[in-house]
FIKOLZA-1660 file (N, C-alpha, C; in steps of 0.1 Angstrom, whole numbers, plus 5000, padded with zeros to 4 digits):
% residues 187
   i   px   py   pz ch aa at
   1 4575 2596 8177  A  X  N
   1 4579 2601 8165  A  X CA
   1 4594 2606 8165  A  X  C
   2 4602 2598 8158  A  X  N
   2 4617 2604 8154  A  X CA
   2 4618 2622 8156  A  X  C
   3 4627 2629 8160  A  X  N
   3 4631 2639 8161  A  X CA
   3 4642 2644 8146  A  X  C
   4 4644 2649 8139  A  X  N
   4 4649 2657 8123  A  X CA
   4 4644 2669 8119  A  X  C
   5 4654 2675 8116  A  X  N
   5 4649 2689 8105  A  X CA
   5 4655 2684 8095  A  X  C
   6 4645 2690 8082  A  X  N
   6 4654 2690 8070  A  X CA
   6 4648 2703 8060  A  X  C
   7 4660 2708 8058  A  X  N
   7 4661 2722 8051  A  X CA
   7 4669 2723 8040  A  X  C
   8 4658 2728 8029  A  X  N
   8 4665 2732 8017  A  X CA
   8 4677 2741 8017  A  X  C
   9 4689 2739 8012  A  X  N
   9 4698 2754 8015  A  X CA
   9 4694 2764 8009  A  X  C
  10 4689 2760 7997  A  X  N
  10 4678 2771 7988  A  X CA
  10 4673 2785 7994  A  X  C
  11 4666 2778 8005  A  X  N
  11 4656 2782 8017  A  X CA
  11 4660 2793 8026  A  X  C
  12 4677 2794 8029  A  X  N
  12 4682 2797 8041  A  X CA
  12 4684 2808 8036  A  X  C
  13 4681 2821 8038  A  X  N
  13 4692 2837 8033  A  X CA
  13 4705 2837 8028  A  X  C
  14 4705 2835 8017  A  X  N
  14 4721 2840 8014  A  X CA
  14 4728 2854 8022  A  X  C
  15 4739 2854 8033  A  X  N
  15 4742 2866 8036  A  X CA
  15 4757 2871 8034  A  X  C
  16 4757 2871 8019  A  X  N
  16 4769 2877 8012  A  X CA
  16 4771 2887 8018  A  X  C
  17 4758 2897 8011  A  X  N
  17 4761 2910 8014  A  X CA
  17 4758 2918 8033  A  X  C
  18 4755 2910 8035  A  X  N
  18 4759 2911 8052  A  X CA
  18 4772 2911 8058  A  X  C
  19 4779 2899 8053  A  X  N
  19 4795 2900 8055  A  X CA
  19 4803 2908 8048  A  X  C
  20 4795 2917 8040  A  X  N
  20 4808 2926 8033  A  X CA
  20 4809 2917 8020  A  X  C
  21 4803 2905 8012  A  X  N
  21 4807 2904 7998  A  X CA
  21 4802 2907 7990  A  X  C
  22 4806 2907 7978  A  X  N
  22 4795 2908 7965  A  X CA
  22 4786 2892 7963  A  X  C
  23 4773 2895 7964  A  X  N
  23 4764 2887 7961  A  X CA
  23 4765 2877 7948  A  X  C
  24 4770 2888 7938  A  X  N
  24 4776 2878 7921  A  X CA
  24 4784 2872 7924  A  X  C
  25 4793 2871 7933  A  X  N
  25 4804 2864 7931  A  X CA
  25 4806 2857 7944  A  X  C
  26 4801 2860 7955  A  X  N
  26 4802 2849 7963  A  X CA
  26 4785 2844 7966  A  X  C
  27 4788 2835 7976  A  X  N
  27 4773 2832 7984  A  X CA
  27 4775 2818 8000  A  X  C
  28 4766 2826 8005  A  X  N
  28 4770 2821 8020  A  X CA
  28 4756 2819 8028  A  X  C
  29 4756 2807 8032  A  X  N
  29 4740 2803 8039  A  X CA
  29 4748 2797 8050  A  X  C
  30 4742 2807 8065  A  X  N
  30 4744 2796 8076  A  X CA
  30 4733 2790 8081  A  X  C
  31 4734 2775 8082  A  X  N
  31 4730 2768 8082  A  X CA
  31 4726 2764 8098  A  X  C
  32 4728 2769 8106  A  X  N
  32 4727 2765 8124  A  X CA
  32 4716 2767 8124  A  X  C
  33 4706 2781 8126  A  X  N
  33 4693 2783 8129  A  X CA
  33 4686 2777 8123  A  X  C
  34 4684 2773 8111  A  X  N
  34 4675 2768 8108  A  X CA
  34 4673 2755 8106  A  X  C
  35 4687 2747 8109  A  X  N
  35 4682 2728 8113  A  X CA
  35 4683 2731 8128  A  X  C
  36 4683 2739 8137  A  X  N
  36 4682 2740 8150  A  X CA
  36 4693 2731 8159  A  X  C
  37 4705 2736 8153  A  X  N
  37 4717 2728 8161  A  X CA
  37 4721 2732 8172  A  X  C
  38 4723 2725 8178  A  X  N
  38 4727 2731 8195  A  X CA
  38 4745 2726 8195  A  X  C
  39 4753 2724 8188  A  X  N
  39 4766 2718 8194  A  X CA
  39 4776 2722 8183  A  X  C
  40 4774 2721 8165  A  X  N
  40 4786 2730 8158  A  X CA
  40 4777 2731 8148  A  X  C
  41 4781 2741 8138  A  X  N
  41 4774 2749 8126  A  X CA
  41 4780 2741 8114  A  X  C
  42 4773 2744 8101  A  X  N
  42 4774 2742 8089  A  X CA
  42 4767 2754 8079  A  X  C
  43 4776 2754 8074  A  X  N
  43 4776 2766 8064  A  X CA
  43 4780 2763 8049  A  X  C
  44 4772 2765 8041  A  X  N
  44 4772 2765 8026  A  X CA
  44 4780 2778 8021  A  X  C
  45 4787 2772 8014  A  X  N
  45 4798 2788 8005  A  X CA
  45 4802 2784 7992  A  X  C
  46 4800 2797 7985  A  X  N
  46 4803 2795 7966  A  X CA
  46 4810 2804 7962  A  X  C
  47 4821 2799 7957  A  X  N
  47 4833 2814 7954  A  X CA
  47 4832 2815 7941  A  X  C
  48 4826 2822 7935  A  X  N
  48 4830 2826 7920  A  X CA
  48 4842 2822 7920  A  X  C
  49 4846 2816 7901  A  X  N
  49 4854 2815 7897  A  X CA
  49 4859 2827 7891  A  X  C
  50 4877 2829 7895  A  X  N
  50 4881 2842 7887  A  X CA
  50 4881 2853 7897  A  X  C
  51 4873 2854 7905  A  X  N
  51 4871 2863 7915  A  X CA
  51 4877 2865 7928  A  X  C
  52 4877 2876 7935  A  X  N
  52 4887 2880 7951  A  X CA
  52 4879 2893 7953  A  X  C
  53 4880 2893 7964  A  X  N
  53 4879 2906 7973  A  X CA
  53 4886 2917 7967  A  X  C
  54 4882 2933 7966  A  X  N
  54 4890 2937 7968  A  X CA
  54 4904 2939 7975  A  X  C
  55 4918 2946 7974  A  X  N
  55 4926 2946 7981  A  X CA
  55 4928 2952 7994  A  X  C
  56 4928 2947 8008  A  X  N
  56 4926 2954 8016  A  X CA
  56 4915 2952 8027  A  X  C
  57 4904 2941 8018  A  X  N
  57 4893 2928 8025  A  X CA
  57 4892 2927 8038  A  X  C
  58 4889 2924 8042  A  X  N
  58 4890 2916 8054  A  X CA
  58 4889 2901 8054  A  X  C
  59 4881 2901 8039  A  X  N
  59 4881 2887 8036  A  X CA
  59 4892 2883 8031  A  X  C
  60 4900 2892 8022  A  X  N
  60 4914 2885 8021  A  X CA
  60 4923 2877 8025  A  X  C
  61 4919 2889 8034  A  X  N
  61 4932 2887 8046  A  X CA
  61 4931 2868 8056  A  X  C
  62 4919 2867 8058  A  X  N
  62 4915 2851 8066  A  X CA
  62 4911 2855 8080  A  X  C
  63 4903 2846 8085  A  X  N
  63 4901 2843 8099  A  X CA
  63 4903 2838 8110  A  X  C
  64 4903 2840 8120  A  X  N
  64 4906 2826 8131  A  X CA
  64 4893 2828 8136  A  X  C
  65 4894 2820 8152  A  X  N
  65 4881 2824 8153  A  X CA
  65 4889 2814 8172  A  X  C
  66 4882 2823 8182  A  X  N
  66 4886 2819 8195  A  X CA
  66 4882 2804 8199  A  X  C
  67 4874 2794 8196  A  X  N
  67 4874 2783 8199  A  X CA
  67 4870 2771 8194  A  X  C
  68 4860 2779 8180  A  X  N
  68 4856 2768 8170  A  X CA
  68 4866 2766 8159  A  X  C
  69 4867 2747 8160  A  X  N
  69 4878 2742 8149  A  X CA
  69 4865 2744 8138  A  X  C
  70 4874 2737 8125  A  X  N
  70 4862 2742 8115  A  X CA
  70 4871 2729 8102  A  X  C
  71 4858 2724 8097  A  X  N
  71 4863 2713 8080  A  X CA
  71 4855 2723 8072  A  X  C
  72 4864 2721 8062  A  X  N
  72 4857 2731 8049  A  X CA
  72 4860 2719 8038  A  X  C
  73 4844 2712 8035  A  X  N
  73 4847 2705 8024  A  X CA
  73 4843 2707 8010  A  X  C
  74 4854 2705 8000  A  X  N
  74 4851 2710 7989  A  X CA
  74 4844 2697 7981  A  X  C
  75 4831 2704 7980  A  X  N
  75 4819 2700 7969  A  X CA
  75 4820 2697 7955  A  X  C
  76 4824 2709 7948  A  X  N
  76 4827 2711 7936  A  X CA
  76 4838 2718 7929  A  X  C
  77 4844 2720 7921  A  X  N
  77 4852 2729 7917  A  X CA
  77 4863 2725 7922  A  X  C
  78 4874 2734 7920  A  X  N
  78 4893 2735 7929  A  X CA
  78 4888 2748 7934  A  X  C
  79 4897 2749 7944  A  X  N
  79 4904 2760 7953  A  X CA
  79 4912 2761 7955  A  X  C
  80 4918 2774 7967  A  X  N
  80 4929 2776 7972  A  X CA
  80 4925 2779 7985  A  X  C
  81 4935 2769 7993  A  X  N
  81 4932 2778 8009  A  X CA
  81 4944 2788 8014  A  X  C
  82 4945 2791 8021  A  X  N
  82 4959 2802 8027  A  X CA
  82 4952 2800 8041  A  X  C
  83 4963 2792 8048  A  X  N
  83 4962 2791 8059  A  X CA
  83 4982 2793 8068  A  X  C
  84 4980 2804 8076  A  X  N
  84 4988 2812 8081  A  X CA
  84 4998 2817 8070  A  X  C
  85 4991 2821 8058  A  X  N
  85 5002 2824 8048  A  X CA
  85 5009 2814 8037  A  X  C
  86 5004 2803 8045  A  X  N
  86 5007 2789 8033  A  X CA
  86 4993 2786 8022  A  X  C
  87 4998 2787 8009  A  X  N
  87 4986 2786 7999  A  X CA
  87 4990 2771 7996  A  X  C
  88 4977 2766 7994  A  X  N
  88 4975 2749 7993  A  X CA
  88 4963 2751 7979  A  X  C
  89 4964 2739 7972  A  X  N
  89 4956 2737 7960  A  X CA
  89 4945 2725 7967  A  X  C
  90 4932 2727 7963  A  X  N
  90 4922 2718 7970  A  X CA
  90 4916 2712 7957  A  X  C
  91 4914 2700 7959  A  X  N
  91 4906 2693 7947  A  X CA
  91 4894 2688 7951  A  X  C
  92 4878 2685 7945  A  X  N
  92 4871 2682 7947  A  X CA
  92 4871 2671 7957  A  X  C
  93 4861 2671 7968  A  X  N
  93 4862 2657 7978  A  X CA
  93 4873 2659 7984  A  X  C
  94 4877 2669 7988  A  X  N
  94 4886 2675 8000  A  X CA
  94 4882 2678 8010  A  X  C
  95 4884 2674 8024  A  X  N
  95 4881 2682 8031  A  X CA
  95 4896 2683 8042  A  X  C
  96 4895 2698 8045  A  X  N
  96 4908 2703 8051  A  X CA
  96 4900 2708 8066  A  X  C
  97 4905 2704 8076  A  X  N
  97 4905 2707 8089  A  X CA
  97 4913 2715 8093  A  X  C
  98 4905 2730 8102  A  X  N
  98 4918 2744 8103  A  X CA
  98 4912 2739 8118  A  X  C
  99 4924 2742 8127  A  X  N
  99 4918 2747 8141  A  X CA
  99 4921 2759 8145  A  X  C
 100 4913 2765 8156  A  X  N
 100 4908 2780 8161  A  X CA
 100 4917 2791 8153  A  X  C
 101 4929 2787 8159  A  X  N
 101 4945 2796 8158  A  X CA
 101 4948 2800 8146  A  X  C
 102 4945 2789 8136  A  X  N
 102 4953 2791 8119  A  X CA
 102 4943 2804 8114  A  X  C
 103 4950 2814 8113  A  X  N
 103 4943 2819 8098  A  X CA
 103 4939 2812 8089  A  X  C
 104 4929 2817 8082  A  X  N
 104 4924 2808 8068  A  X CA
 104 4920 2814 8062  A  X  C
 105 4917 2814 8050  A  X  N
 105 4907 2824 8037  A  X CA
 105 4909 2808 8021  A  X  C
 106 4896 2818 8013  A  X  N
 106 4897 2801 8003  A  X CA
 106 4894 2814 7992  A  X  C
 107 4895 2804 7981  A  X  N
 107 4888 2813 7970  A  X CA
 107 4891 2803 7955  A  X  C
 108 4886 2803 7951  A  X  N
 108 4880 2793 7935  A  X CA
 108 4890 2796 7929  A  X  C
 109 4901 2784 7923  A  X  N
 109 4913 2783 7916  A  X CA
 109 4905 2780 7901  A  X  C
 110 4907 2793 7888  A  X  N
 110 4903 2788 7878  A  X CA
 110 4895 2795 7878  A  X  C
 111 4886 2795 7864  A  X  N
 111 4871 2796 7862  A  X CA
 111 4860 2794 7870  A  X  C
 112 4857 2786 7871  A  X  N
 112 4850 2775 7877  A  X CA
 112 4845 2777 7890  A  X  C
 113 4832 2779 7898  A  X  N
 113 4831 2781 7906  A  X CA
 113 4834 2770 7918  A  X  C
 114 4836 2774 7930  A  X  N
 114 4844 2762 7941  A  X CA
 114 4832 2764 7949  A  X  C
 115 4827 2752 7954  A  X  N
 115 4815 2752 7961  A  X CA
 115 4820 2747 7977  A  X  C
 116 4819 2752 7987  A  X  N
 116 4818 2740 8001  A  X CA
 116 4811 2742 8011  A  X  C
 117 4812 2728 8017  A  X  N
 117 4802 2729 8030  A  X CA
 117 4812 2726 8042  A  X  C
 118 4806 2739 8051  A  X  N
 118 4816 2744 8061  A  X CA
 118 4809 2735 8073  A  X  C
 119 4817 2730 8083  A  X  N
 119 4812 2722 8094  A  X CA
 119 4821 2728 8107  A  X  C
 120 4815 2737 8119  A  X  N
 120 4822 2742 8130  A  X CA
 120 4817 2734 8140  A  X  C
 121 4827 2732 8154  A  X  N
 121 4823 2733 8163  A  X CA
 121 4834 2737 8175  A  X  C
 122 4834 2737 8184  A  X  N
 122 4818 2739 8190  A  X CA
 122 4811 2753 8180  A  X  C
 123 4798 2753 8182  A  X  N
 123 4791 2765 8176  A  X CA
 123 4798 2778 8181  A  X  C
 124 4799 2787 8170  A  X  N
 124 4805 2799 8177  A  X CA
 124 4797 2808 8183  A  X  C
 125 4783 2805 8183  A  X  N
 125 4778 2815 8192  A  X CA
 125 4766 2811 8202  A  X  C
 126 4763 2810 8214  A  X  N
 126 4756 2804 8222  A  X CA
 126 4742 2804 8222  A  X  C
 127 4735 2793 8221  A  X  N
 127 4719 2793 8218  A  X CA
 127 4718 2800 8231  A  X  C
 128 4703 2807 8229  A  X  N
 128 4696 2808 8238  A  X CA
 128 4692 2799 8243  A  X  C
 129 4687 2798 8257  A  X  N
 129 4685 2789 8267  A  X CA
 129 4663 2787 8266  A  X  C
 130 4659 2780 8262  A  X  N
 130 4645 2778 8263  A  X CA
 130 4639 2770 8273  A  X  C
 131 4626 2782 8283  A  X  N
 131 4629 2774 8296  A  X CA
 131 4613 2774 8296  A  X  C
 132 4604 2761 8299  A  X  N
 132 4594 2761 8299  A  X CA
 132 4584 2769 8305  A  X  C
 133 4574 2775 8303  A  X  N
 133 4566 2784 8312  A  X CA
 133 4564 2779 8321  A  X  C
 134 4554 2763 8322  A  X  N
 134 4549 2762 8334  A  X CA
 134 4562 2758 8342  A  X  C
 135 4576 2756 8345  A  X  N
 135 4590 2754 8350  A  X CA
 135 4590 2770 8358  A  X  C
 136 4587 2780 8348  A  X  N
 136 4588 2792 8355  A  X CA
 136 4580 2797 8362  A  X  C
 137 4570 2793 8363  A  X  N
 137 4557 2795 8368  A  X CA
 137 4558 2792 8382  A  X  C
 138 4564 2776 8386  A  X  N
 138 4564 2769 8393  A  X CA
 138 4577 2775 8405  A  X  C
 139 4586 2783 8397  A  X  N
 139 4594 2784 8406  A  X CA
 139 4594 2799 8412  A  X  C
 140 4584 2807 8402  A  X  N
 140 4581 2821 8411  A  X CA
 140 4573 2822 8419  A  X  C
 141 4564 2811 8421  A  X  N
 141 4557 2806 8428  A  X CA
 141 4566 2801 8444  A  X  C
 142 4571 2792 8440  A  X  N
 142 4580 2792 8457  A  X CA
 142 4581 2798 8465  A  X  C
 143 4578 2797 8474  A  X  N
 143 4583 2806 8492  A  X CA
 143 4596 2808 8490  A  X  C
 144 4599 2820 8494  A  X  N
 144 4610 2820 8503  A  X CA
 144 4614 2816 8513  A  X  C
 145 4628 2818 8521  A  X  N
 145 4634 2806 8531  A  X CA
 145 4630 2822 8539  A  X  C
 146 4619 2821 8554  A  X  N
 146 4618 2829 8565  A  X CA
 146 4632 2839 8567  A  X  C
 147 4639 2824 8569  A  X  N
 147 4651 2831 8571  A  X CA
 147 4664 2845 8566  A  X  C
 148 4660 2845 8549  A  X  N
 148 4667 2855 8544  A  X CA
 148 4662 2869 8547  A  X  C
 149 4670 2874 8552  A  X  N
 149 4669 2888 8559  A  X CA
 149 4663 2897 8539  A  X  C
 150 4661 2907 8538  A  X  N
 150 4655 2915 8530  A  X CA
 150 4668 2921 8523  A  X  C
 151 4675 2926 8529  A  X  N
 151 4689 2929 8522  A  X CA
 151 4692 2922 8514  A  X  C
 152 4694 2907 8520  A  X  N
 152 4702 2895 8511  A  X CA
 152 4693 2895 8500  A  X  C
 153 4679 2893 8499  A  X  N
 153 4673 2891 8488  A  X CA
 153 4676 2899 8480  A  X  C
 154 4679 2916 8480  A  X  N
 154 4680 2927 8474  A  X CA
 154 4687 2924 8465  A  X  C
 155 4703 2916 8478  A  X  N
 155 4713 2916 8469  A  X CA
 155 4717 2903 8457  A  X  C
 156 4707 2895 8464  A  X  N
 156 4709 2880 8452  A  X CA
 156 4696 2885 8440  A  X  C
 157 4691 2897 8440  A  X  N
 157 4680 2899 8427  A  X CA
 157 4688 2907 8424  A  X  C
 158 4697 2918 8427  A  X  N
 158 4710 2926 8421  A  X CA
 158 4721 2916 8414  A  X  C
 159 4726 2910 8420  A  X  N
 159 4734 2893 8414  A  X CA
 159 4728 2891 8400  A  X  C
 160 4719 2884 8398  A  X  N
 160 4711 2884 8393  A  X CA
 160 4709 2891 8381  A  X  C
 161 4703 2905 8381  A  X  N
 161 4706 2911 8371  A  X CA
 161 4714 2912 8364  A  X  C
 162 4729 2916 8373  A  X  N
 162 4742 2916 8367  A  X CA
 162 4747 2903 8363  A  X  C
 163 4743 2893 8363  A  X  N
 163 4748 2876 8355  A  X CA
 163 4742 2880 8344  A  X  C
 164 4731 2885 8344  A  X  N
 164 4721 2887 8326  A  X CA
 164 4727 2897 8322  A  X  C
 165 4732 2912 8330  A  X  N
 165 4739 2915 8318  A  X CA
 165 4754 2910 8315  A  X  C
 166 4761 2906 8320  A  X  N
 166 4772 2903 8317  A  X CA
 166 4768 2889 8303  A  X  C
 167 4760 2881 8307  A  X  N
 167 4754 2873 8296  A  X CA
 167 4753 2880 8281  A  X  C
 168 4744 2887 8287  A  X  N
 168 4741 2896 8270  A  X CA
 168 4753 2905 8265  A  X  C
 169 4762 2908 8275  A  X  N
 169 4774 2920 8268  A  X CA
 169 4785 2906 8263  A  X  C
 170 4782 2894 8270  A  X  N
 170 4791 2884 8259  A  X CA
 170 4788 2879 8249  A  X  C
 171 4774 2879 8251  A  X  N
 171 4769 2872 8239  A  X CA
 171 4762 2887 8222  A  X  C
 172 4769 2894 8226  A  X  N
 172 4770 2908 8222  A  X CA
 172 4785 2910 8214  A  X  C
 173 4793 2911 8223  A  X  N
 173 4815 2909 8215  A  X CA
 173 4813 2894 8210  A  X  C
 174 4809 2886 8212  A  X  N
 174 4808 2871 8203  A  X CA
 174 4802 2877 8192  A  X  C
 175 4791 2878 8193  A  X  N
 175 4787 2878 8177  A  X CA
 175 4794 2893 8168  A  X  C
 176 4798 2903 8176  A  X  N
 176 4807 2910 8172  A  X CA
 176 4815 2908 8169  A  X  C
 177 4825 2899 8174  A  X  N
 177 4838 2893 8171  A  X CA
 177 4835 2885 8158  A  X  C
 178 4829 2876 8157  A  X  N
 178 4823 2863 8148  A  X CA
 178 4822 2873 8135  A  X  C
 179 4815 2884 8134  A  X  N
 179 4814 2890 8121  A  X CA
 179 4827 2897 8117  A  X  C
 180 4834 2902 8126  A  X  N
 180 4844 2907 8123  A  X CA
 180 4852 2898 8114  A  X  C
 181 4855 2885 8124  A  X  N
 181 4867 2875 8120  A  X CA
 181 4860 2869 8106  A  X  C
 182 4849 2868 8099  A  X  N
 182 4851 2865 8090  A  X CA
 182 4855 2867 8078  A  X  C
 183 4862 2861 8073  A  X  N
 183 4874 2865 8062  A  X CA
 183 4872 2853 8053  A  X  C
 184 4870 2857 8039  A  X  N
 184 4872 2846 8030  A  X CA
 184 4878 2853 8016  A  X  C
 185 4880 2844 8013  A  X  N
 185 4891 2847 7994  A  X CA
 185 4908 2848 8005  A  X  C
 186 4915 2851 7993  A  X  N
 186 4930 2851 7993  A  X CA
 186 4935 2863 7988  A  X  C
 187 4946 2871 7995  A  X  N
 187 4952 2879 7990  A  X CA
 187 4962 2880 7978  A  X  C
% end
């Protein structure tokens, strides 16, 4: 049987108001968890027409982001991007490629709402790792080598811990970072 997900965007949480927007006037569905991508994200975004952040945003202001490039293509509507302070006019069936470094922010030129679908990669934030039971079964099961003295063990199950936390306190400032840096509309 073929391997596919297919998901309504409908479907997905809108999380405006998670990133700090107003729900009326924007809307934002990420799209990674729930087609279960493992390599870059896609994201659905709708900017009211007429509409901006307050002054002082974060979304105004734009984002970078440490190593995911990113296309934002526009669906419907016009925009505006501001990327490192240069504003550009976007027409329908555009798509504009920003890498890591550039500031960016968008926001709906006109009335009209500006619709797009955002495509990252690499993914900005690291799947978990899914590791079979019986795989882990099989390997706590293993002997030990006679030879490792009791210390060493102590200290490679100390190792050990400390790789998982260092795991989780990065994968911790990543997704802290990630919410921070995102910024959308124009100052």
């Amino acid at each position: 049987m073929a391997e596919y997900t297919i998901v309504s965007v409908a479907d997905v949480p809108d999380q405006a108001a998670e990133v700090g927007m107003d729900p009326e006037h924007f809307e934002i569905r990420f799209l990674r968890e729930s087609l279960d991508l493992r390599n870059f994200s896609v994201t659905f975004e709708r900017f009211g027409g007429g509409w901006q952040p307050p002054q002082g945003h974060t979304h105004r202001r734009g984002h970078r982001h440490a190593i995911q490039e990113e296309v934002y293509f526009l669906v419907s509507g016009r925009a505006q991007g501001k990327f490192d302070g240069e504003v550009v006019d976007i027409a329908p069936w555009t798509a504009v490629r920003v890498p890591p470094e550039t500031a960016r922010s968008f926001r709906a030129a006109g009335e009209e709402d500006a619709v797009f679908v955002t495509i990252g990669a690499p993914s900005g934030r690291p799947r978990r790792r899914r590791v079979h039971p019986g795989l882990l079964g099989r390997l706590e099961k293993r002997p030990r080598p006679r030879a490792v003295p009791v210390e060493a063990e102590r200290l490679e199950s100390a190792g050990r811990a400390l790789d998982q936390a260092r795991v989780l306190a990065h994968d911790a400032k990543r997704a802290q970072r990630e919410w921070f840096e995102i910024g959308i509309g124009l100052q």
